[in-house]
N, C-alpha and C positions, 0 to 999 in steps of 0.2 A: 823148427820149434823144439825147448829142449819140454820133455818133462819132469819136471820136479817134485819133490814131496816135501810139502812145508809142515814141519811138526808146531801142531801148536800147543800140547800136551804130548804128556809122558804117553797114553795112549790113543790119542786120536792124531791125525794126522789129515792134510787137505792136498789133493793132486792137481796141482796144475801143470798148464801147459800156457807156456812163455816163449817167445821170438829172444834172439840174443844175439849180438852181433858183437864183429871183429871192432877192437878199438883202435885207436892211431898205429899204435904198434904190432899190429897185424894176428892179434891175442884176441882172448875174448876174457882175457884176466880175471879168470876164477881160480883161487888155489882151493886145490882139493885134499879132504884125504883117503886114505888107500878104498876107502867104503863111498865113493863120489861123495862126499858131503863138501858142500860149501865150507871153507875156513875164513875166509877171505877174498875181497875183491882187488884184486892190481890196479884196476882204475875203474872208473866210474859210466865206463859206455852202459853196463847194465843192472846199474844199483838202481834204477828205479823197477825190475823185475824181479831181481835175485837179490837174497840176503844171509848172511854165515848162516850158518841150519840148516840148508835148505837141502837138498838130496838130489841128485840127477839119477833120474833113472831109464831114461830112455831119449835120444834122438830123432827127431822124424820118424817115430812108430818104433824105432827098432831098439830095442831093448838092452840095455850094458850088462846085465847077466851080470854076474861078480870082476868083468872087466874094466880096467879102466878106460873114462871119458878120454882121455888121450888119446889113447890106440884108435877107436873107433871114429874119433875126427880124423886122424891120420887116413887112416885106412877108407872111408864112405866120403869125408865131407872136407878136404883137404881143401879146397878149391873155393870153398863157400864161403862169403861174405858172413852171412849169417843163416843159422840154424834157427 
């Protein structure tokens, strides 16, 4: 499960925690920017959980710290269908 931080206002904010799975192309097609935020989705395996704005801020509990969502799929969850 990823989680996310859905802003819904300039200062409140809602945390969830959402499942996300690899699409046909073996992605989980989120483009991010350098700050995890959602820009866009590449395809639609998980447009019904995630949406541009949205925020990743941690993986299965563990936390991106100021690193990118890349690395840490890389590195923890390479193998995984879905987070």
């Amino acid at each position: 499960f990823l989680k996310i931080e859905r802003l819904r206002r300039l200062y409140r904010s809602e945390i969830l925690t959402v499942p996300v799975e690899r699409g046909d192309n073996g992605t989980f097609g989120l483009g991010l920017s350098d700050d995890n935020e959602v820009l866009r989705l590449h395809h639609d395996a998980n447009a019904q959980v995630i949406e541009p704005g949205d925020q990743v801020i941690s993986v299965e509990g563990v936390p991106l710290g100021r690193g990118p969502l890349s690395r840490l799929l890389a590195e923890r969850f390479a193998e995984r269908q879905a987070v």
